[in-house]
C-alpha positions as CSV (number, residue, x, y, z in Angstrom):
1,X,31.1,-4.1,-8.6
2,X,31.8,-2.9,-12.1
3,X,33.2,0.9,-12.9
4,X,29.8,2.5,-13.7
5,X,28.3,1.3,-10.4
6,X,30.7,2.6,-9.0
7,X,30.6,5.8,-10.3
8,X,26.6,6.0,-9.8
9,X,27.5,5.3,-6.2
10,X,29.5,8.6,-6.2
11,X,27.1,10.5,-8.2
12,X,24.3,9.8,-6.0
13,X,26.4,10.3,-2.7
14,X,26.9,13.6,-4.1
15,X,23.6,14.5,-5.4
16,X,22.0,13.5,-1.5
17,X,24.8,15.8,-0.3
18,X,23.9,18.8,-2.3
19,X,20.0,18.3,-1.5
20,X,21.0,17.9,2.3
21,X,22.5,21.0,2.2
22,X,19.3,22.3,0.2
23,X,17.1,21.1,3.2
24,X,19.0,22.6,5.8
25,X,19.3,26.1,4.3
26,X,15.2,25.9,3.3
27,X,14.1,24.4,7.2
28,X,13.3,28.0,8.3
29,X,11.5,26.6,11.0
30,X,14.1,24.1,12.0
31,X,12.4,21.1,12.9
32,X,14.3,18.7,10.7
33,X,11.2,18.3,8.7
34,X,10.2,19.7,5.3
35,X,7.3,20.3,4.4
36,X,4.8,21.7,1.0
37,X,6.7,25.6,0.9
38,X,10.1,24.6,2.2
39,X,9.8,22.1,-1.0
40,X,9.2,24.3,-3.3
41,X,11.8,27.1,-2.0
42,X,13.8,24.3,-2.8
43,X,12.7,23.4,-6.4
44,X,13.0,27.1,-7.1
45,X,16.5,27.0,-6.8
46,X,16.7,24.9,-10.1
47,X,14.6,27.1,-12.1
48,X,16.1,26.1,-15.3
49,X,14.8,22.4,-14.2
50,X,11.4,22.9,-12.9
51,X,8.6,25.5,-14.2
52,X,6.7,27.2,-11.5
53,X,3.4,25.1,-12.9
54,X,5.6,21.7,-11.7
55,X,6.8,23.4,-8.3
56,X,2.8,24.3,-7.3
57,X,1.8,21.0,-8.8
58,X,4.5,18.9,-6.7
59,X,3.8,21.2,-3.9
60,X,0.3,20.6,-4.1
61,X,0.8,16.7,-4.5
62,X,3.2,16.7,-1.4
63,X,0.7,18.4,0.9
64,X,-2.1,16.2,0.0
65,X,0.0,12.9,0.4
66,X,0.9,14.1,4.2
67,X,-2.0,15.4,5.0
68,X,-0.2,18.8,5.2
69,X,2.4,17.5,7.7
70,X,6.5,17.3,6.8
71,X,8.7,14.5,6.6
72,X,12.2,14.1,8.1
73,X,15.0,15.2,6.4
74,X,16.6,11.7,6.6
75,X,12.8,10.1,5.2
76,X,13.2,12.2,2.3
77,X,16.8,11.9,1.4
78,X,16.4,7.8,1.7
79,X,13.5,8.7,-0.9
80,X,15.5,10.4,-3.1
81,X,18.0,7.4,-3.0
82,X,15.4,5.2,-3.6
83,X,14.1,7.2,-6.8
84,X,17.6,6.8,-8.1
85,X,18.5,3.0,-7.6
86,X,15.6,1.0,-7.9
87,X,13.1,0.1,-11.0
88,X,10.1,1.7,-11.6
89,X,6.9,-0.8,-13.0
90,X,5.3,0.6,-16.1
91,X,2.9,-0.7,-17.9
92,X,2.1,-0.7,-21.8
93,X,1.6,3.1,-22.3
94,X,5.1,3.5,-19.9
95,X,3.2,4.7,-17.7
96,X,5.3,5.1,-14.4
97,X,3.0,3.3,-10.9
98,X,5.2,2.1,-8.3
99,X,8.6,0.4,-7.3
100,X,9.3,-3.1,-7.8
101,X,9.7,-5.0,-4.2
102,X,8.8,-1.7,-2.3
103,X,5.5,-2.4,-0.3
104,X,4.8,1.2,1.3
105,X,5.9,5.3,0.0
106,X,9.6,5.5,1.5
107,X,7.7,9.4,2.6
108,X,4.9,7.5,4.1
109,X,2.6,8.6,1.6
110,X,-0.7,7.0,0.4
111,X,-1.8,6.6,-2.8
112,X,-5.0,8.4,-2.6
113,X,-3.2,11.7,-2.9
114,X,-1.9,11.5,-5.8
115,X,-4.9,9.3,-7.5
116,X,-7.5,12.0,-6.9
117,X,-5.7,15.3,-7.2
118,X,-4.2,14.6,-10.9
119,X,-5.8,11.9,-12.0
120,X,-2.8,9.8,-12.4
121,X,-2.6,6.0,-12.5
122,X,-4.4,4.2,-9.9
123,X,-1.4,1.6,-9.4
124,X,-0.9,-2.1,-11.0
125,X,-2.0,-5.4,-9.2
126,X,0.0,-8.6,-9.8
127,X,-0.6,-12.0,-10.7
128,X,-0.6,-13.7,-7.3
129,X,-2.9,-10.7,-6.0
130,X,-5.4,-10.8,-9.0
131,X,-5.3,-14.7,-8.4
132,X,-8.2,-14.8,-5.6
133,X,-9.4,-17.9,-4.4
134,X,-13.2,-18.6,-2.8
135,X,-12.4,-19.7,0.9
136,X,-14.6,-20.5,3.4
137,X,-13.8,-21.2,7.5
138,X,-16.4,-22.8,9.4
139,X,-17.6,-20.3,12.0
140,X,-16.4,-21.0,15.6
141,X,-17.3,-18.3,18.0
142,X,-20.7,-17.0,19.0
143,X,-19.2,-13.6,17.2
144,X,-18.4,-15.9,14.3
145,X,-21.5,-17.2,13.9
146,X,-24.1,-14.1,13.8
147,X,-21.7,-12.5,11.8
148,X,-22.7,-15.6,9.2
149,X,-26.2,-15.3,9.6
150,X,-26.2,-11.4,9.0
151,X,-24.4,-11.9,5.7
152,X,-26.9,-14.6,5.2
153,X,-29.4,-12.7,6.1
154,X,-28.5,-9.8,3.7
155,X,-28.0,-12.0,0.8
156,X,-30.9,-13.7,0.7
157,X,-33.2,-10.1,1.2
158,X,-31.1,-9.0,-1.8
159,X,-31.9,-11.9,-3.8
160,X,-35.4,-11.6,-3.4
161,X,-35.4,-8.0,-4.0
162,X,-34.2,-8.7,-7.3
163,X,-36.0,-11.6,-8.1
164,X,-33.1,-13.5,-8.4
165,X,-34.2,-16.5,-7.5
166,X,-37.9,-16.5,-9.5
167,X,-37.5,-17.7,-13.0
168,X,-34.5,-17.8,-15.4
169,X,-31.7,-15.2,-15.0
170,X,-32.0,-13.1,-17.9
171,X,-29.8,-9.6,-18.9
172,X,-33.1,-7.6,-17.6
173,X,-32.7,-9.6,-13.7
174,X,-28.5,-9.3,-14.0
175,X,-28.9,-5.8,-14.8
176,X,-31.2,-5.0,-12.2
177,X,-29.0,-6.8,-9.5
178,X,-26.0,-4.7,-10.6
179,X,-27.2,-1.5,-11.1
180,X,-29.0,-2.1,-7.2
181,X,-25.5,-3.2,-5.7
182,X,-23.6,-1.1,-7.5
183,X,-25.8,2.0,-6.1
184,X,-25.9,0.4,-2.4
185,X,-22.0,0.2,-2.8
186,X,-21.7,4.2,-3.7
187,X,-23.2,5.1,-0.4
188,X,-20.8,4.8,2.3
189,X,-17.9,6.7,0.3
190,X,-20.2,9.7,-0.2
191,X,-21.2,8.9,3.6
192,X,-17.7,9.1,4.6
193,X,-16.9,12.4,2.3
194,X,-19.3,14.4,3.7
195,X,-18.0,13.0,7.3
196,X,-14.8,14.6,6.2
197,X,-16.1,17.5,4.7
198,X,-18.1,18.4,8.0
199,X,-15.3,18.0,9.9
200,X,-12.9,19.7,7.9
201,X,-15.4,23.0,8.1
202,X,-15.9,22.8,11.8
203,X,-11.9,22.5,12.7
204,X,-11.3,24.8,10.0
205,X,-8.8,22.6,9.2
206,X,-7.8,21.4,5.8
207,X,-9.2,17.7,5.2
208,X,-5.5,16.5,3.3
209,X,-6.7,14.3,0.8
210,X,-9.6,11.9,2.1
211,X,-12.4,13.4,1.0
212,X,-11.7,13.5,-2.5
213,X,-10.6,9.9,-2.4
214,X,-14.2,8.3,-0.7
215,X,-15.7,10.7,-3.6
216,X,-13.8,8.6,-6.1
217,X,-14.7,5.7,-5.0
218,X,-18.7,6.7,-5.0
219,X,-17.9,7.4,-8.3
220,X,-16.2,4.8,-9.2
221,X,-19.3,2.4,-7.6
């Protein structure tokens, strides 16, 4: 281990100290968790670091990712470890989207939080997941089977409805076939929104994130 990993190592043992001690002294409620307001009490006590626009903003974006729930102290400081030693994926603009080798948040968090509320990067796929193959398993169970038949059901409705099948496939038939897909497809995330959204009003609760993220995706479609 060379000299200047090992003074990281000692840099970063004393940084997680100092913001252990930071939790601890902002856990008012003293449940080991922190959670959006105990954050930024935190984050205010480095006011020459952070502006009050970036504490309600990371506030914000640490509320939605949780759902409004806390984390453990011990969740957050391996986060903040994390942050420091490993190597952040950017792309051509260096644009920061996720850790290299790390497979879920180290908080827990989703990535619908922070795609919706900011408009931030929607993450990078790689080569072997962008590399998708046509497969096809024989059907074995009764379950199986009418599970085949519905799909082939539904696809051969659709490609009569588009007249995909009558004549040559022109732009005017590919057209039609997206833009009929495309607005089937937008339905069940503005479906599932206004799920959300109805439940969100009748618990008077706060919905955390969702809704805004199946309205993307009805977008999106």
């Amino acid at each position: 281990v060379s000299s200047k990993e090992e003074a990281l190592a000692l840099a970063t043992a004393k940084v997680i100290r100092e913001i252990k001690a930071d939790l601890v002294k902002a856990d008012v409620n003293n449940d080991g968790k922190i959670d959006s307001e105990e954050l930024k009490a935190v984050l205010r006590n480095y006011s020459d670091v952070f502006t009050d626009k970036d504490i309600v903003e990371i506030g914000e974006l640490f509320y939605v990712g949780k759902a409004g729930s806390g984390v453990p102290h011990n969740d957050f400081l391996r986060a903040v470890s994390n942050v420091m030693y490993d190597k952040a994926e950017l792309d051509e603009g260096g644009v920061n989207h996720r850790k290299i080798g790390s497979s879920s948040h180290p908080l827990g968090l989703g990535k619908c939080g922070t795609e919706y509320s900011f408009g931030k990067s929607r993450g990078v796929y790689t080569e072997d997941e962008l590399d998708v193959k046509l497969t096809h398993v024989p059907p074995k169970t009764n379950a199986d089977k009418i599970a085949l038949a519905a799909v082939g059901v539904v696809r051969f409705l659709f490609d009569g409805v588009s007249l995909w099948n009558f004549g040559e496939i022109t732009q005017a038939k590919v057209l039609r076939r997206v833009i009929f897909l495309e607005t089937i497809a937008a339905i069940p995330g503005f479906v599932a929104a206004m799920v959300r959204h109805f439940q969100s009003v009748r618990t008077f609760s706060r919905d955390g994130g969702m809704l805004n993220m199946f309205l993307d995706e009805a977008n999106n479609e």
